[in-house]
ZAMARGU-4260 file (C-alpha; in steps of 0.2 Angstrom, whole numbers, plus 5000, padded with zeros to 4 digits):
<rodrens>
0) 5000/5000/5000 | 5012/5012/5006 | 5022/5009/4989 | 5007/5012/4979 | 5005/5028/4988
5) 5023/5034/4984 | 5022/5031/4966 | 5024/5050/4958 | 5010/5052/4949 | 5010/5049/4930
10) 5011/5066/4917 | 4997/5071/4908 | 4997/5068/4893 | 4993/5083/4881 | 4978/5085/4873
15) 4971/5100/4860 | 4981/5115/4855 | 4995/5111/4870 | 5001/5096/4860 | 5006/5103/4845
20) 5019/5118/4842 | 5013/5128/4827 | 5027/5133/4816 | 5025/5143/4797 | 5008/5144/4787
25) 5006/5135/4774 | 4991/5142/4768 | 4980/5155/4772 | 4960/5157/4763 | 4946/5169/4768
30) 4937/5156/4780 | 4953/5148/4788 | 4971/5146/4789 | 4983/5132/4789 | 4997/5129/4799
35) 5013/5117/4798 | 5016/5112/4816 | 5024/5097/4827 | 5014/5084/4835 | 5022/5081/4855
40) 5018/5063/4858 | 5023/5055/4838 | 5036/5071/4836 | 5029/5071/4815 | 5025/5086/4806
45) 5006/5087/4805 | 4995/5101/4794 | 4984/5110/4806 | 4967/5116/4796 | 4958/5130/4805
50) 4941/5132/4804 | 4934/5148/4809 | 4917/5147/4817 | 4900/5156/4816 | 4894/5169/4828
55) 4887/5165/4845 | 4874/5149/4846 | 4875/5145/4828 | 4885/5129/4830 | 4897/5120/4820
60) 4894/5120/4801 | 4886/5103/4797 | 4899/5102/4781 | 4913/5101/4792 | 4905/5089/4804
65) 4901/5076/4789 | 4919/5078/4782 | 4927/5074/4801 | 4916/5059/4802 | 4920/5052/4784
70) 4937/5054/4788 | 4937/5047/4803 | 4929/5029/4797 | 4941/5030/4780 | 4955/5023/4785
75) 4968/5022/4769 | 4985/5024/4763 | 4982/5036/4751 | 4967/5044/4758 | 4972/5060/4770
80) 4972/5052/4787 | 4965/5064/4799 | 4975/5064/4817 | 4965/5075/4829 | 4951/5087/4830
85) 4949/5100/4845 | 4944/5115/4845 | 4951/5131/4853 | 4943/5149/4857 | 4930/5149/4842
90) 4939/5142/4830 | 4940/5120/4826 | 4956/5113/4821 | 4956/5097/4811 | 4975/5091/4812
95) 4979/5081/4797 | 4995/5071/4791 | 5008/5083/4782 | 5008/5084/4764 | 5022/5095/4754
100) 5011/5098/4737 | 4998/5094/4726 | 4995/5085/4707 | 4993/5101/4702 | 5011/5107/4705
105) 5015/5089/4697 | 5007/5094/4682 | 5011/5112/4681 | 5031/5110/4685 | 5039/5106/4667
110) 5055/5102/4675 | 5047/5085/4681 | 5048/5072/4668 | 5028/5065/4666 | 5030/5049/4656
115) 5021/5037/4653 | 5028/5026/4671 | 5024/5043/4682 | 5006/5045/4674 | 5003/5029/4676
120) 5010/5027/4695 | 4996/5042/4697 | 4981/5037/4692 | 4986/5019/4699 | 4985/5027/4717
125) 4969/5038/4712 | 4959/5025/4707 | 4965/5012/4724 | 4958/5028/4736 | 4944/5030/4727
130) 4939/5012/4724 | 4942/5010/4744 | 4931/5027/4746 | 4916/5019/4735 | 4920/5001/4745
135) 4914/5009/4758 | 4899/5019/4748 | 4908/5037/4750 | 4907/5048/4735 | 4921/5062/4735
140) 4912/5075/4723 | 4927/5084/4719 | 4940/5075/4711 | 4956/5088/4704 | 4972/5088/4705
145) 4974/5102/4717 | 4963/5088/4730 | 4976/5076/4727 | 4989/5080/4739 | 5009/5071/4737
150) 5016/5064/4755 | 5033/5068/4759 | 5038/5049/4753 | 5029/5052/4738 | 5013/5044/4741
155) 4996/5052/4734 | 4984/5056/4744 | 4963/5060/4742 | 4959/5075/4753 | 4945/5086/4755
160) 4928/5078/4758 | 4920/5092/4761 | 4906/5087/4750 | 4908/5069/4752 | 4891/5060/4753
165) 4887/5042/4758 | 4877/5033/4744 | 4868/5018/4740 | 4851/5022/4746 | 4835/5022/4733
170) 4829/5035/4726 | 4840/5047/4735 | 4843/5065/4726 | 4859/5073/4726 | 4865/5092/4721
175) 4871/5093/4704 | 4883/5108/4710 | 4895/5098/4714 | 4917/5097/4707 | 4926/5109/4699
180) 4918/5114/4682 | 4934/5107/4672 | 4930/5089/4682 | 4910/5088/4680 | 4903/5075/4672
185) 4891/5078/4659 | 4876/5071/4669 | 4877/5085/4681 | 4880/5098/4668 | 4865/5093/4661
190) 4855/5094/4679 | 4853/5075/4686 | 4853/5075/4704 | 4852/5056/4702 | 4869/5049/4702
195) 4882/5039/4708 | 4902/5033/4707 | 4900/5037/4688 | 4906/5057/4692 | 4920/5052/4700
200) 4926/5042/4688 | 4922/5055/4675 | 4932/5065/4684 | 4947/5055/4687 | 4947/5053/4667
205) 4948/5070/4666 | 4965/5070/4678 | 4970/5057/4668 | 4970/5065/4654 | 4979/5081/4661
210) 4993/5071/4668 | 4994/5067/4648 | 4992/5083/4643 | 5002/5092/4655 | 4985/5104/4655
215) 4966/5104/4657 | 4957/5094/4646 | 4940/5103/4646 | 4943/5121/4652 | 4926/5127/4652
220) 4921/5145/4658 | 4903/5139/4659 | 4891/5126/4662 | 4886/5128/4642 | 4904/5130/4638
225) 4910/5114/4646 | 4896/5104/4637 | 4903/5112/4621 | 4920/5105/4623 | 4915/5090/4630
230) 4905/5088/4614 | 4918/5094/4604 | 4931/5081/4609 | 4922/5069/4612 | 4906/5070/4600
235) 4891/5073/4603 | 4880/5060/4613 | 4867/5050/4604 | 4853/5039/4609 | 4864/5023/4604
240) 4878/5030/4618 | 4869/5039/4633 | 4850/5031/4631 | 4839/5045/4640 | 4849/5061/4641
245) 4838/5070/4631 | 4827/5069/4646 | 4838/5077/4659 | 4831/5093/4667 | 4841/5104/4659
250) 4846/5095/4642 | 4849/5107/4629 | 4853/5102/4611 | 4868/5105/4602 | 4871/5101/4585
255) 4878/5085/4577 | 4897/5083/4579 | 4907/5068/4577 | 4923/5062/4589 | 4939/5066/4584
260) 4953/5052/4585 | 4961/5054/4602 | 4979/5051/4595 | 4979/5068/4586 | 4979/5074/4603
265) 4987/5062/4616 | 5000/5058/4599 | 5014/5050/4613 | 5001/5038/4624 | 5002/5019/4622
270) 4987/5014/4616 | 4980/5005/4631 | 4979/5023/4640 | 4969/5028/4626 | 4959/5013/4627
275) 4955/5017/4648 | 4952/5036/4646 | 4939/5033/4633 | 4931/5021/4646 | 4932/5032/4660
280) 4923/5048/4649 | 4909/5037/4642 | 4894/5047/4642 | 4881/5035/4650 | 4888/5033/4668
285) 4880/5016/4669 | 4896/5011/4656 | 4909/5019/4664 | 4920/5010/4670 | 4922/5007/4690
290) 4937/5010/4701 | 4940/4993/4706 | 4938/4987/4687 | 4950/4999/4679 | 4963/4995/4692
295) 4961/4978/4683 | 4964/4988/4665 | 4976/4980/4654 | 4984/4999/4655 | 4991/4993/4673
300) 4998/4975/4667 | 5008/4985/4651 | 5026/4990/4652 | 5033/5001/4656 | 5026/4998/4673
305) 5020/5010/4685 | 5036/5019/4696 | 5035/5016/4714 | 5030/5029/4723 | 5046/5034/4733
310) 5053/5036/4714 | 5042/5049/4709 | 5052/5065/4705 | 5044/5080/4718 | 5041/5098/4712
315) 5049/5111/4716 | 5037/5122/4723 | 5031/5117/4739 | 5016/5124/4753 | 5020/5136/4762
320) 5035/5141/4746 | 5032/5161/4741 | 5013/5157/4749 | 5007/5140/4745 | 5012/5130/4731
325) 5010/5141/4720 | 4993/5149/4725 | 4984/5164/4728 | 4976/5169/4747 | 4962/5157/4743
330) 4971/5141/4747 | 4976/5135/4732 | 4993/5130/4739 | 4987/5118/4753 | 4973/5112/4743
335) 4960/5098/4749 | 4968/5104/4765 | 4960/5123/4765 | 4944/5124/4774 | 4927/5124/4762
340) 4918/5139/4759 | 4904/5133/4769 | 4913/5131/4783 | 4908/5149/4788 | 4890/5156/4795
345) 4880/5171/4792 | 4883/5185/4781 | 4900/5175/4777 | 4891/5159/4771 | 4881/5170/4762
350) 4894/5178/4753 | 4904/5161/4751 | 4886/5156/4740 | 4886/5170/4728 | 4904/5173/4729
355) 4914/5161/4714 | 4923/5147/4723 | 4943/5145/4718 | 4937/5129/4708 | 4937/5135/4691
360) 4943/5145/4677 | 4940/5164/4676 | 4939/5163/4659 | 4945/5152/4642 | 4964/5158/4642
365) 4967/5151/4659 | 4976/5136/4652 | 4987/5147/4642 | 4992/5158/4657 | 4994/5142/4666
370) 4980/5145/4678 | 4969/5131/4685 | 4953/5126/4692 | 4960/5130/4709 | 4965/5149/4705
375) 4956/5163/4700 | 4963/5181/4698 | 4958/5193/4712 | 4949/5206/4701 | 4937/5194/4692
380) 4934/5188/4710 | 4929/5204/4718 | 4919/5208/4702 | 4910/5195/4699 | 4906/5195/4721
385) 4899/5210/4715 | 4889/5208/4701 | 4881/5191/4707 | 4881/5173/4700 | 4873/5166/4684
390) 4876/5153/4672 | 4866/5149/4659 | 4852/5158/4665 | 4850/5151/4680 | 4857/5159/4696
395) 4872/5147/4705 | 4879/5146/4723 | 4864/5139/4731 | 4866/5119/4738 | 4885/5111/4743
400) 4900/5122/4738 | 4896/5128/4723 | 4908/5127/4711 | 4902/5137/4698 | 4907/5156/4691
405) 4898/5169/4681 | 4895/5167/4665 | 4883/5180/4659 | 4895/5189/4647 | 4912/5190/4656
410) 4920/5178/4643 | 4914/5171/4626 | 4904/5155/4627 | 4913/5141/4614 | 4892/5141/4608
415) 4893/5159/4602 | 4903/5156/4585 | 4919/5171/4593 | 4936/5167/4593 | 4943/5159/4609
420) 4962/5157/4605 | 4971/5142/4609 | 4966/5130/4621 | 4967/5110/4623 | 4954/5109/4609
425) 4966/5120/4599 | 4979/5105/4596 | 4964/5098/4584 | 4962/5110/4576 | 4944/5115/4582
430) 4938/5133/4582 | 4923/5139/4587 | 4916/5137/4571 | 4918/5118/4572 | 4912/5116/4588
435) 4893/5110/4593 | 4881/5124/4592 | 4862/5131/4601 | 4849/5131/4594 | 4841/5150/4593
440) 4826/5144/4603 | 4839/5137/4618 | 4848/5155/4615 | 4832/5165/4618 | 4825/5152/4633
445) 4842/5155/4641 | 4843/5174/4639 | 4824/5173/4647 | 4829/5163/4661 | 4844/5173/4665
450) 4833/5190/4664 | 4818/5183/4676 | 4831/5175/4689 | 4843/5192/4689 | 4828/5202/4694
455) 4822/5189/4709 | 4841/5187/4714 | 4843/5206/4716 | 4825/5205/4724 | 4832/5193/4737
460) 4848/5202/4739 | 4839/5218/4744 | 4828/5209/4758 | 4843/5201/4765 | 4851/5218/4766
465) 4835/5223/4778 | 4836/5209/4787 | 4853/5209/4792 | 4850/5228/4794 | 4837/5226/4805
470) 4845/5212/4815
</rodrens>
């Protein structure tokens, strides 16, 4: 007993912010920050994401609980594991494991060889985290590059499930605003709220074919746009290929165009790449192929064989390097890692709705200036926050995260018949003039549209204005 009693007592172990020591920012976006800092008890380097919380009594924002929970089930080695959560004055603090940059940097450093063993070691660890995530009957929604985070040993890693959703029960309706507009699959564009793992794989075919490219495939400044592109490299779709899609919500026609061979653009890819990207963008979902399946591809069997990971070559630029890797103040740099715009409350969350989100393209040079998705130039940000939202006619930033920008004149529509420079469709050789077209009476509906919802949008905007003013 009295050598119990003598024992000194054991020391507590840390918990919350007193065990970790914050070091240099990685990152900083209008609703959080994120922070490079050690963890005491494992003594790694771990990637602090701040969340800043809404005012008195509104609570936690429901998008950042589903995407702690997700992420505290999925448990992968190239899905971003999530250490801790704790929070701290009025701010929560998910502590994730460190990553040093994204695909996107991969992509965008023409230093680092891409060939054929590197793209394929890529999408080879994309599609075993995805196929883990829709084991488990997790979509991610928002599959880019600048979401694919690279470990200090080289491993990729899937972050950001922020607009993660579990799947698998009948009948249930999604949002359709959901991935950047450069990695939606056609079925959203087109208004289905009815899906499933088919737009993840649509948009890992799209990173695919990037990695290939060593740009976007489908830079789209517009819902319309995007379909135009689609449509141009691809072809249009027919009842043969997508059997229905003339009766999605909001189906619009465009007229007759017919694929163009693949090797004119991806002239240096064997042909078993060419082979599982046109299975991964097949218009009807239903024959896409599925993770697990395309791991199986004949793509992954084919010398040269995928490098191991630890061989990968690493880009220069890394977060926290001259303010991320290589992004502007809304997080590009630290990516998946950056808190969501709805991760904020009030007049902020409402801003974050109408505002455009750093997911797509300002407007059809982007590629050429060597933006992406995940950038947008302050002064198109700040005056399109101004002007208000619309694509196509119909007003955007309701729902999950919208990930859509203006596009009610700011830049040409591929539709319009103007010139639109050089882009990924430039390589074939296709204008404007040769791409798909709509119809005058889709012109005039989607002029009619836009006109009625401006009017109820600036409507809605005024009586929010009293309201918060009366408040």
């Amino acid at each position: 007993m009295t050598a119990a009693t003598d024992d000194p007592p054991r020391p507590r172990a840390l918990s919350g912010k007193e065990r970790y020591i914050k070091g240099a920012v990685l990152g900083e976006g209008t609703f959080g920050v994120v922070t490079k800092a050690e963890d005491t008890l494992t003594r790694r380097h771990v990637a602090i994401k701040k969340i800043r919380l809404g005012k008195y009594k509104e609570g936690v924002n429901f998008t950042a609980i589903r995407e702690i929970k997700l992420l505290m089930e999925l448990r992968h080695p190239h899905v971003i594991e999530l250490v801790d959560v704790f929070p701290h004055k009025r701010n929560l603090n998910l502590v994730f494991e460190m990553c040093e940059s994204d695909l996107e940097a991969v992509v965008k450093d023409k230093f680092l060889p891409l060939g054929t063993p590197e793209v394929k070691s890529y999408v080879k660890m994309t599609l075993e985290a995805v196929a883990y995530c829709h084991a488990s009957w997790v979509l991610h929604r928002d599959l880019k590059p600048n979401n694919l985070l690279i470990a200090p040993n080289g491993a990729l890693k899937l972050a950001d499930f922020g607009l993660a959703r579990v799947f698998g029960s009948p009948n249930r309706r999604f949002t359709h605003q959901v991935f950047a507009r450069w990695y939606r699959a056609p079925e959203l564009l087109l208004g289905s709220k009815a899906y499933g793992p088919g737009v993840d794989m649509w948009a890992i075919g799209c990173v695919f074919a990037e990695l290939m490219l060593r740009k976007p495939y489908f830079p789209g400044s517009s819902d319309i746009d995007q379909l135009g592109r689609i449509y141009a490299g691809l072809g249009t779709p027919t009842e043969e290929n997508w059997p229905g899609h003339k009766n999605m919500p909001d189906y619009v026609e465009f007229s007759h165009g017919v694929a163009p061979p693949l090797r004119q653009l991806f002239t240096t890819a064997p042909p078993e790449a060419l082979d599982l990207l046109q299975k991964l963008l097949a218009f009807d979902p239903n024959k896409r192929l599925s993770a697990a399946d395309a791991l199986k591809h004949a793509y992954f069997s084919s010398r040269p064989f995928a490098t191991p990971f630890p061989d990968l070559p690493r880009p220069t630029q890394k977060f926290g390097d001259d303010g991320g890797g290589g992004g502007d103040d809304a997080g590009r740099g630290t990516s998946g890692l950056m808190p969501p715009p709805d991760s904020v409350h009030g007049g902020d969350a409402k801003r974050a709705r109408t505002a455009p989100r750093a997911g797509d393209a300002a407007h059809f040079a982007a590629a050429d200036r060597d933006e992406s998705p995940a950038t947008e130039p302050h002064r198109d940000r700040d005056r399109d926050r101004n002007r208000g939202e619309f694509d196509g006619g119909r007003r955007i930033g309701g729902g999950d995260r919208d990930t859509d920008e203006r596009a009610d004149g700011g830049a040409p529509m591929s539709t319009s018949g103007g010139g639109h420079g050089t882009d990924a469709m430039g390589q074939l050789g296709l204008d404007s003039c040769d791409r798909p077209a709509l119809s005058t009476v889709d012109r005039a509906y989607l002029r009619k549209r836009k006109h009625d919802l401006d009017v109820a949008f600036l409507a809605a905007s005024q009586e929010g204005s009293e309201e918060q003013g009366g408040g």
